[in-house]
N, C-alpha and C positions, 0 to 999 in steps of 0.2 A: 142210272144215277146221273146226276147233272154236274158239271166240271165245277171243281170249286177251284176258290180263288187263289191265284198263287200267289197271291198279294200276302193273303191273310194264311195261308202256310206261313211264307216266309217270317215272317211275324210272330208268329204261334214256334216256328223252330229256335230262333233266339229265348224265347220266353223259357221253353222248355227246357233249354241246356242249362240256362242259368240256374232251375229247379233243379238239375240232375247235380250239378257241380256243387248247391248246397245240400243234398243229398249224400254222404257219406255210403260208398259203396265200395268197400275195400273187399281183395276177392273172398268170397265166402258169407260175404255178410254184406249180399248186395239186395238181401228181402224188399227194403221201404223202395228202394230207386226202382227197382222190377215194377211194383203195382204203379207206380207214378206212370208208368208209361205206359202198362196194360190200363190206368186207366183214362189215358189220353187217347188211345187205338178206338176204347170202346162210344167215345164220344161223336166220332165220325162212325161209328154204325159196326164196326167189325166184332166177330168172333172169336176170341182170345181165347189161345191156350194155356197152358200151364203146366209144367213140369221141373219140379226145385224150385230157383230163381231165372230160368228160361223162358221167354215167353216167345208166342209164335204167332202168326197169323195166316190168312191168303186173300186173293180178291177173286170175285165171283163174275167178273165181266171179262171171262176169257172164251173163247168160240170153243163150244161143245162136242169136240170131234174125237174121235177114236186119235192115242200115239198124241196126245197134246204138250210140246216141250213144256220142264217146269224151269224154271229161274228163279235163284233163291238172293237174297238180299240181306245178307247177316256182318250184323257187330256185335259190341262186347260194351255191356256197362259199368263193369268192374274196372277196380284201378289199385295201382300198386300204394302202399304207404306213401303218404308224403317224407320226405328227407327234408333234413335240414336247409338251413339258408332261406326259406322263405321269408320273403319282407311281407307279405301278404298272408290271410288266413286262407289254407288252402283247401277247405271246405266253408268257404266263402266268398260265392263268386265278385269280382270286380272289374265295376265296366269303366274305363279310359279311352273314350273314343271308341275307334275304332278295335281297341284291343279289349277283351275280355279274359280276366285273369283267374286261373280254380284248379285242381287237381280233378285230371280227367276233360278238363275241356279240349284238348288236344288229340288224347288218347283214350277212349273214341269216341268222346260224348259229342264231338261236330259231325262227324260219321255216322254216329247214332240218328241224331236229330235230321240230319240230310236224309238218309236213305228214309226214315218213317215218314218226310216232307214227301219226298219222289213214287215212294208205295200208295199213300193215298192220295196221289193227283193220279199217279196210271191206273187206281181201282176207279175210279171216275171216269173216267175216259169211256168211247163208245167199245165193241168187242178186242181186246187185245188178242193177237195170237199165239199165246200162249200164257203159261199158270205160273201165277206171280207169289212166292213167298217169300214173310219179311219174318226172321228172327232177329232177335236182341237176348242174347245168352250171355251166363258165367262165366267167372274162372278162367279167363283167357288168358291172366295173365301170370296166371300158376300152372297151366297146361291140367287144370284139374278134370276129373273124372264127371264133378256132376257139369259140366258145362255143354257145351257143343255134341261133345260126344255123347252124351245122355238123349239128345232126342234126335239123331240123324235116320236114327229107323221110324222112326213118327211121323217124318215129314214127307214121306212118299218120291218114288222117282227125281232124284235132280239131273238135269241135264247141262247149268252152267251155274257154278255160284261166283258173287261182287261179293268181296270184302270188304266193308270197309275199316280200312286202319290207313292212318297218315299219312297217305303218299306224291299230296300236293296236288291231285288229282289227274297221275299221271297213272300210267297204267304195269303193272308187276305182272309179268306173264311166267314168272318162275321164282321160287323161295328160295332157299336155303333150308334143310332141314336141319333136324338138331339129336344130337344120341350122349347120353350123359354116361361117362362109366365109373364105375368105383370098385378101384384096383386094390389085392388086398397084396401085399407083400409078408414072407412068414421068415422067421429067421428059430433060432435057439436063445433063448436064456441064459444069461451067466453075467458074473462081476467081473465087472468094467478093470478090478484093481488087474485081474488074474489074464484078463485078454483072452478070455474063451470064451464059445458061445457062437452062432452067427445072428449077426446085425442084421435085423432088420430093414435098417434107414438104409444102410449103405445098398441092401437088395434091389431097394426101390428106389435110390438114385441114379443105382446102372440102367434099371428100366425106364425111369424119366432121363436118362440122356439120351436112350435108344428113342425114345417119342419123340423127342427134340429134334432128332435127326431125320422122322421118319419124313417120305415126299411121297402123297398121294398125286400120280401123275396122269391121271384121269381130267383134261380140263373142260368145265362147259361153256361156251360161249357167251350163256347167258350169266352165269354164277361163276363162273372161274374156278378155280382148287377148292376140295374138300379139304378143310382148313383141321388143326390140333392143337389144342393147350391144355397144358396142367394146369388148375385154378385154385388147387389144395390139395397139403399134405397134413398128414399128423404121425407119431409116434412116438413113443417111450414113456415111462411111468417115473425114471426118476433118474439123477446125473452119473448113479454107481451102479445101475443094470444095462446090461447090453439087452436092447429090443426083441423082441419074438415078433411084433406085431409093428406092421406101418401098413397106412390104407393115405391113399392120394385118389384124386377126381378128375379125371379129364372130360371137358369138354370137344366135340367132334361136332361143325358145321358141314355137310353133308350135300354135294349136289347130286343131281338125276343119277346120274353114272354110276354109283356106287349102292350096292343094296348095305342097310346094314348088319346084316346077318356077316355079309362079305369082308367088309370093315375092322369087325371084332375078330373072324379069323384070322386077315392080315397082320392087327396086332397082337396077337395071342403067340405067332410064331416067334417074334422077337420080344417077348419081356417073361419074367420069371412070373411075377406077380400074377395072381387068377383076375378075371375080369366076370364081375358083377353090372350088364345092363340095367340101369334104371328103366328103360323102356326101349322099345320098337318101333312107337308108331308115330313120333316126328318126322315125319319123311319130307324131301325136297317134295314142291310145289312145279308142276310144268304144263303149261298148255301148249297147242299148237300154235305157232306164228301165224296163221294161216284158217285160226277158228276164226268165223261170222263176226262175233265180237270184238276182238282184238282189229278185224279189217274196219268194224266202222270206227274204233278209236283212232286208227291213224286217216280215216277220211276225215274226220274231227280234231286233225292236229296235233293229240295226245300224245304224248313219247312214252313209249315202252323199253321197261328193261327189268334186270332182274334182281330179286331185291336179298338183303344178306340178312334181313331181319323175320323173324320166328312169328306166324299169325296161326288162325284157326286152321287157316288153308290147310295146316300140315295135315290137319285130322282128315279133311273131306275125299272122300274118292271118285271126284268126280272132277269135270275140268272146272277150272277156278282162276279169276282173275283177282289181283288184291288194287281199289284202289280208293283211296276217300279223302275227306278234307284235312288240311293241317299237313304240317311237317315232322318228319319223324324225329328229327334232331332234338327237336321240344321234348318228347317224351320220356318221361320220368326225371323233370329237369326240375328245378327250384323255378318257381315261379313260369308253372306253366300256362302257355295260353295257344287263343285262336282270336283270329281275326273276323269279325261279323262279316265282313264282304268275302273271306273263304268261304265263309256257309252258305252266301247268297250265291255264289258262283258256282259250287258244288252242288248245290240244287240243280240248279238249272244244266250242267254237263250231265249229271246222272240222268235227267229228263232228255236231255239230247241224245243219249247214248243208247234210251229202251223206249223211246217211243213209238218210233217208226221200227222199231230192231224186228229180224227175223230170222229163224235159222236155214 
C-alpha cells in the first residue's frame, strides 16, 4: 500500500464527524451511524465486519511471524439523549470557527473519527510490527450487552487496547469501576392508625445510615477510595399503611484493591436489607506504570493518571490504556462540542504514539 495523505485524512475526519453528529445514534438505535462508517472503512479498501451495530476491522501490513502482538483501537458511536437547555439542534452539527457544536461530538464521535484517521495511515504504512484492530461498537453508554462485549471473542488475541473516550489526550492508566446494587428492605404490614407492623422505610434508613458511614480504607494511588452513595429510594403504597416493602440503589465506584464479590460481603454484614447485584463485570481498569506504551507516552510528554469515569475498558481483560480527543467535562452537557484543532492534534499524537511503538 502507498502512504496516503494526512492532509486529506484530516479533512475527510472533520467531514465525517459532522455526518456522525447529524446522524442520530442514541444507544440502541445506533444502525444508520454504524453503516456510515463501515461504509467509509470500505472506501480505503478494508474488510468490514459486522456484528449488531459493531463494526470491526484490521490491517494486513503487519510482519508475518509466529506470537505477533495485537493492538486494538476502539470507541463508541453511541450517545446518550440529548437534555434540555440546548440553544442548538443537537443532532445538527454546527460549525463556529473553530468550535464544532452536536450531540456526540465530544463523546466519542472525535475519538471516533481520530483513531479511524490513525488506523488507516498505519494500514499504509510499510510492515508494522504488529496486528492492528480498529473497532467502533455499541452501547457504551448503557453498559449494554449487545456492545463491546458482544464481539470481544471475535477479535482474536489482544495484547493492549486505546480507548478512546475524552481525556484531552492524556493518558488513563486506571478506571474506576462501577457495581450497581439494589437493596430490598422487608418489614410487616399494618395501620399506620393502630402503630403495629414493622416499617419498612425506617428498616432501610438504619441501613442507609450504616452506608453513610461505611469507609472503604483500601486506597489506590492511582484512583484513591472505593467511593458509596445512595441515589434512590422508594416505598409505601399509601399515608395509612405501615410499609412491608422499601428497595433503595446504591451506587459503588470501585478501584483495583477491592474484588466485587468482596464488596457486597462487607456490606451485607452491616445492613438488614438483602442485596440484589445488578452486575459483576464493571471492574476497575489498571495497567502497569511501566508497560512499553505508557513509557513512550511520558517520552512524549503525555500525563498520566487515573480516571473516575466508567468506559468499555471496564469490560476488556486485557491491559488497556483510555485516551482520546476532547474533554470529559463536555460530556453529556447542553451544547456539547470539540474543537477542530483537538482532532487535528489528536491525530497526529495517536500517530506519534504507534508508529515507531513496539513491545
Amino acid at each position: 500500500m502507498s502512504i496516503v495523505n494526512l492532509k486529506i485524512l484530516k479533512k475527510e475526519a472533520v467531514q465525517l464527524i459532522i455526518k456522525l453528529i447529524n446522524t442520530p445514534s442514541i444507544s440502541k438505535q445506533e444502525n444508520k451511524v454504524s453503516f456510515l462508517i463501515e461504509d467509509y472503512l470500505r472506501k480505503y479498501g478494508f474488510h468490514v465486519r459486522r456484528k449488531f451495530n459493531n463494526i470491526w476491522t484490521e490491517n494486513d501490513n503487519f510482519l508475518k511471524k509466529e506470537n505477533i502482538r495485537t493492538i486494538l483501537l476502539n470507541s463508541h458511536h453511541d450517545t446518550v439523549k440529548p437534555g434540555k437547555n440546548w440553544e442548538t439542534n443537537p443532532f445538527s452539527a454546527k460549525k463556529n470557527g473553530d468550535k464544532l457544536i452536536g450531540l456526540g461530538s465530544n463523546d466519542a464521535g472525535a475519538s471516533v473519527v481520530s483513531l479511524i484517521s490513525t488506523f488507516i495511515y498505519l494500514s499504509n504504512l510499510s510492515e508494522l510490527p504488529y496486528r492492528l484492530v480498529l473497532s467502533i461498537t455499541a452501547e457504551e453508554e448503557i453498559s449494554g450487552s449487545f456492545g463491546i462485549r458482544a464481539i470481544l471473542s471475535e477479535l482474536g488475541k489482544i495484547d493492549l487496547g486505546i480507548v478512546g473516550e475524552p481525556t484531552q489526550m492524556q493518558v488513563a492508566i486506571a478506571e474506576k469501576g462501577l457495581m450497581i446494587l439494589d437493596c430490598i428492605a422487608k418489614g410487616k404490614t399494618g395501620h399506620s392508625a393502630r402503630n403495629i407492623g414493622i416499617n419498612a422505610i425506617y428498616v432501610a434508613t438504619r441501613d442507609i445510615e450504616n452506608l453513610r458511614n461505611i469507609f472503604f480504607d483500601r486506597r489506590s494511588k492511582l484512583l484513591g477510595y472505593t467511593t458509596l452513595n445512595v441515589t434512590q429510594i422508594q416505598g409505601g403504597i399509601q399515608h395509612n399503611v405501615i410499609p412491608d416493602f422499601c428497595s433503595f440503589i446504591v451506587d459503588i465506584r470501585t478501584n483495583e484493591l477491592y474484588k466485587n464479590e468482596e464488596l457486597i460481603e462487607i456490606i451485607q454484614k452491616i445492613i438488614q436489607s438483602k442485596i440484589k447485584p445488578r452486575s459483576y463485570h464493571l471492574n476497575s481498569s489498571f495497567i502497569d506504570p511501566m508497560h512499553p506504551i505508557v513509557s513512550k507516552a511520558k517520552l512524549m510528554g503525555i500525563k498520566t493518571y487515573g480516571s473516575p469515569t466508567l468506559s468499555d475498558q471496564s469490560i476488556m481483560p486485557f491491559p488497556t490504556i483510555k485516551m482520546g480527543v476532547g474533554d470529559s467535562i463536555r460530556s453529556h452537557t447542553p451544547n456539547e462540542y470539540i474543537l477542530i484543532s483537538e482532532i487535528m492534534e489528536g491525530i497526529d499524537i495517536y500517530i506519534c504514539l504507534l508508529k515507531d511503538f513496539s513491545f
